[in-house]
C-alpha positions in Angstrom: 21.8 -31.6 83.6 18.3 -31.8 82.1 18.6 -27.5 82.1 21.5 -28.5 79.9 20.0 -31.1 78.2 16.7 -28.9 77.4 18.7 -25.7 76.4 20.7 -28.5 73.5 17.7 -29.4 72.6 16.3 -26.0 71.7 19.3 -25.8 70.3 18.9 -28.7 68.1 15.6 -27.9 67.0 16.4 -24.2 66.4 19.4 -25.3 63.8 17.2 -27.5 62.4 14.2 -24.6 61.8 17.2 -22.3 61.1 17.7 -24.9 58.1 14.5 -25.9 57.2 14.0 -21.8 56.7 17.2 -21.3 54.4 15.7 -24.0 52.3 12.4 -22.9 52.3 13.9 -19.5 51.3 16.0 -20.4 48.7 13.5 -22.8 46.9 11.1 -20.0 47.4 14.3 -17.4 45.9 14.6 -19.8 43.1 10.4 -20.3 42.5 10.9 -16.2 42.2 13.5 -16.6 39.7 11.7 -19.2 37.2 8.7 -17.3 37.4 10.4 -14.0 36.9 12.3 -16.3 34.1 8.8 -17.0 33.1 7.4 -13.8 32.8 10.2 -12.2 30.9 10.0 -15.2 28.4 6.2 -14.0 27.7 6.7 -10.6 28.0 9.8 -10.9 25.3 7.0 -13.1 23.2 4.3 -10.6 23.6 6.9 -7.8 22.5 7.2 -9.8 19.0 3.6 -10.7 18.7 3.1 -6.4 18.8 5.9 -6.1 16.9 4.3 -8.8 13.8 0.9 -6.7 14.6 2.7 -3.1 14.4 4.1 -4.6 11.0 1.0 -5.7 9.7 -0.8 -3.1 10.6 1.9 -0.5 9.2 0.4 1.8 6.5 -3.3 0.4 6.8 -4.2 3.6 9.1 -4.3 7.2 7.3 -3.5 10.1 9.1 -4.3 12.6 6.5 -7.9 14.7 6.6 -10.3 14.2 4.4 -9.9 17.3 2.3 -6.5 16.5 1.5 -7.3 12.8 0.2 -10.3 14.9 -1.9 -8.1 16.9 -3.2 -5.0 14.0 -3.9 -8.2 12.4 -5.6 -9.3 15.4 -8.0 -5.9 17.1 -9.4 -3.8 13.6 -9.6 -7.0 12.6 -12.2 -6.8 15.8 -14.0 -2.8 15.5 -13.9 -2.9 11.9 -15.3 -5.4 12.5 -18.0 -3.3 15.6 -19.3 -0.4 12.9 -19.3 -2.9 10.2 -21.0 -3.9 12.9 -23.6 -0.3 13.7 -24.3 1.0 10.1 -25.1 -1.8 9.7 -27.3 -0.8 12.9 -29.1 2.9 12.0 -29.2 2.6 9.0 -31.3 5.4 6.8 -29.2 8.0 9.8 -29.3 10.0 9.6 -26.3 11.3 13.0 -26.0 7.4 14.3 -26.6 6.8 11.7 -23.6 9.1 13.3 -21.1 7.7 16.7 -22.2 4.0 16.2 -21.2 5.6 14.2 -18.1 7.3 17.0 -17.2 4.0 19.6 -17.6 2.0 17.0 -15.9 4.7 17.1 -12.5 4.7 20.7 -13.0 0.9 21.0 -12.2 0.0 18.8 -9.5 3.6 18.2 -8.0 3.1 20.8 -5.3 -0.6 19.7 -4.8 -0.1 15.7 -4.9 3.5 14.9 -4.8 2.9 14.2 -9.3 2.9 10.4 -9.0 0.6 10.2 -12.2 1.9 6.2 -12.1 0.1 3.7 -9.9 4.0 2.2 -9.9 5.2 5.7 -8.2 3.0 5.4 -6.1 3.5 1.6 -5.2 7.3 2.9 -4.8 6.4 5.2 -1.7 3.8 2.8 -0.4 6.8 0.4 -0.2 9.1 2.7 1.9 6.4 3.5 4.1 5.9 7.5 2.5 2.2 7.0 2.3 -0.3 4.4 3.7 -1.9 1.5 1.9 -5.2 3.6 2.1 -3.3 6.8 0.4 -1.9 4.6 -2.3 -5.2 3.5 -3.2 -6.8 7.0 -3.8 -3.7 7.7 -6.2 -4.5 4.3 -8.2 -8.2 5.3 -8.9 -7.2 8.8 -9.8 -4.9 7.4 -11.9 -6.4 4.6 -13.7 -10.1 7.4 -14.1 -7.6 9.7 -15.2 -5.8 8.1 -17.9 -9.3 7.0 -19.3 -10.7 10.5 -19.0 -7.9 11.9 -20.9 -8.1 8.7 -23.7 -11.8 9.5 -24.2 -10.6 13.6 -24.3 -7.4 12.3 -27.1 -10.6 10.0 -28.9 -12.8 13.4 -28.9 -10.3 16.0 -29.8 -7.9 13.6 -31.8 -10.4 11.1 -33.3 -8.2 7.9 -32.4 -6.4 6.1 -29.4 -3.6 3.9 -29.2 -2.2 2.3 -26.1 0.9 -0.2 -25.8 0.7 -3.4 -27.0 2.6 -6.8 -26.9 1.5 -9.7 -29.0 1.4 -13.2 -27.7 5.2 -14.6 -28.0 7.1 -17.6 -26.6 7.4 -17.5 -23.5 11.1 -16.4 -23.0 10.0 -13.6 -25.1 6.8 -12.9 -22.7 9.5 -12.8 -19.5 11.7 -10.6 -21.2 8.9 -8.4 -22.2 8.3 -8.5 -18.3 11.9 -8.0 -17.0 11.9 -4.9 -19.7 8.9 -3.4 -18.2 10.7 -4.0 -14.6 13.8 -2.4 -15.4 12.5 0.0 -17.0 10.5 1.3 -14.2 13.2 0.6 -12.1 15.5 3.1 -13.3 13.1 5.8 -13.3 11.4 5.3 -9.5 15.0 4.9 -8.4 15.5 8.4 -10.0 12.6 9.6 -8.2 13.8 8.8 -4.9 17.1 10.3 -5.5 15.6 13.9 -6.7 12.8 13.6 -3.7 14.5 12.7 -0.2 16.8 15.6 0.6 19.5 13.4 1.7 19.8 12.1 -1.8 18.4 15.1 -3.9 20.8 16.3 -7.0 19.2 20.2 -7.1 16.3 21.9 -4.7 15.8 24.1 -7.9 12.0 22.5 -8.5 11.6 22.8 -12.2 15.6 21.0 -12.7 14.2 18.6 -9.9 11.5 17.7 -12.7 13.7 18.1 -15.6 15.7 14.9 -14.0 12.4 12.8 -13.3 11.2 13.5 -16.7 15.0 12.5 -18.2 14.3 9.2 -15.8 11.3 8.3 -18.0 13.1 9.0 -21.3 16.1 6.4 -20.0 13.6 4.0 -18.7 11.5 3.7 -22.0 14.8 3.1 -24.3 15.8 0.1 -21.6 12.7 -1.4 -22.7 11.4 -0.4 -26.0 10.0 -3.7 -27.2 7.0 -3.4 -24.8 6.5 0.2 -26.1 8.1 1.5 -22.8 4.8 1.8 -21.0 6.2 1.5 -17.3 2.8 2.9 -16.0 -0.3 0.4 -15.0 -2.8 3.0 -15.3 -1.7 4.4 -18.8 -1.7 0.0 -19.9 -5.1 -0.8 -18.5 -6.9 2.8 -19.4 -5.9 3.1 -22.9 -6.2 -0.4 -24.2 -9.4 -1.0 -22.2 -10.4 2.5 -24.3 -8.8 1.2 -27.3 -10.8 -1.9 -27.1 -13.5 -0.6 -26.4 -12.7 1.7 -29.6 -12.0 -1.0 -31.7 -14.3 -3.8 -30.7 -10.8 -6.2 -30.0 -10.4 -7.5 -26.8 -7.6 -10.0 -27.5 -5.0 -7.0 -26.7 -5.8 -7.3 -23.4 -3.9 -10.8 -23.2 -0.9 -9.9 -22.0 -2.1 -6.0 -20.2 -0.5 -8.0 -16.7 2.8 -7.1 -18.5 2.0 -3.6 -18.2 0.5 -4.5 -14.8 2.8 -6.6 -12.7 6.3 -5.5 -14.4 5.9 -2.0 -12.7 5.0 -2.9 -10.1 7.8 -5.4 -9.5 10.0 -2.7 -10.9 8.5 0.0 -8.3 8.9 -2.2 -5.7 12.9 -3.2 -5.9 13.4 0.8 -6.7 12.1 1.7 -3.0 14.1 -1.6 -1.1 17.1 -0.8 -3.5 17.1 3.4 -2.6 16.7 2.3 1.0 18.9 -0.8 1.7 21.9 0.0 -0.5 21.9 3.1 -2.3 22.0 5.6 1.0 23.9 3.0 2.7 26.5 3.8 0.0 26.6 7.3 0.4 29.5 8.4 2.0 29.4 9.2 6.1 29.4 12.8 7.3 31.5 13.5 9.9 
């Protein structure tokens, strides 16, 4: 009997071992699982932290060689002052403006892309065609550009004139700034259309140009109260040459006008292009 007694007591304890084991194993199973739990949790976090960085950091690294920036640098500044030069000598006609718009693509296009417009250029920077660092490079080409070719109109021509916008009431001064928006609009959302292939009316290059140039004339009747500048550089280098030529700095007021409002304009052109516009096109089967 005690053999038997002994044997239930082994028994005994082994059930009880046997149990204490299952529920060492699951609460260890289930210490796995809520760490595991735990760790996906931070990896998932750490995923959106890169995600924020990759976003932030989008655009902010340049990938193109130094000889190509040089030489985005030197023929965008000689294609915006030939397009500075030739608004001066077309005395606010907007057919005349398309032409020399359409000369100046036609000689840096296939060198620089023809941006001669810090807006243009805001447009691509904005759906992520060229970096922050690129876009910068096209704005002081630009803005040196369209003061080289005002000094070049004041030389040749003997007098500057840049747009202008008196100081107004203030709904006046907003719609001044919607006009400069919408105008600019219009002709970078043209610009996307005749660039991206997916979009592109002709590949025949000097039609692809004739439309852009078109886009400009369009743009400048939408907003012909502000002059129809739509083109920062051509607003801050000829009326900082015209002051400079006249001795007035009071038409510098309101240059943000010529500033922010193609900007803004360039801006909803890219988000616009990319978010609705191809979205709208119809599906290839």
């Amino acid at each position: 009997m005690s053999q038997e007694k002994l044997l239930q007591n082994n028994e005994e304890e082994t059930q009880s071992y046997a149990l204490q084991y299952q529920k060492q194993k699951q609460q260890n199973i289930s210490s796995d699982d809520q760490q595991f739990e735990v760790q996906d949790s931070q990896k998932e976090e750490l995923l959106k932290k890169i995600e924020i960085l990759e976003s932030r950091l989008k655009n902010t690294i340049d990938d193109k060689p130094y000889s190509e920036l040089m030489r985005i640098l030197i023929w965008e500044a000689l294609g915006t002052a030939f397009f500075a030069y030739g608004i001066v000598c077309s005395r606010g006609n907007d057919v005349m403006l398309s032409v020399y718009l359409f000369g100046a693509i036609f000689l840096i296009g296939k060198i620089t892309g023809g941006h001669v417009n810090p807006a243009v250029s805001m447009s691509f920077y904005s759906s992520n065609e060229i970096s922050a660092f690129t876009m910068r490079i096209y704005w002081t080409a630009q803005v040196g550009g369209a003061i080289a070719g005002a000094l070049a109109a004041f030389v040749i021509v003997g007098r500057v004139t840049s747009p202008y916008i008196e100081t107004q009431p203030i709904e006046w001064m907003i719609a001044d700034f919607c006009g400069e928006a919408l105008g600019t609009f219009i002709f970078c959302l043209f610009i996307h259309i005749q660039v991206h292939p997916q979009t592109q009316l002709t590949d025949n290059n000097l039609i692809g140009i004739g439309i852009i140039a078109t886009a400009l004339y369009f743009g400048r009747i939408l907003t012909y109260h502000t002059g129809g500048c739509l083109n920062p550089a051509m607003g801050v280098g000829l009326g900082i040459f015209e002051s400079l030529q006249d001795g007035n700095w009071d038409r510098l007021i309101n240059i943000w006008i010529y500033i922010f409002g193609p900007f803004s304009g360039a801006s909803l052109a890219s988000e616009f292009y990319r978010s609705v516009y191809v979205g709208l096109l119809p599906k290839k089967s």
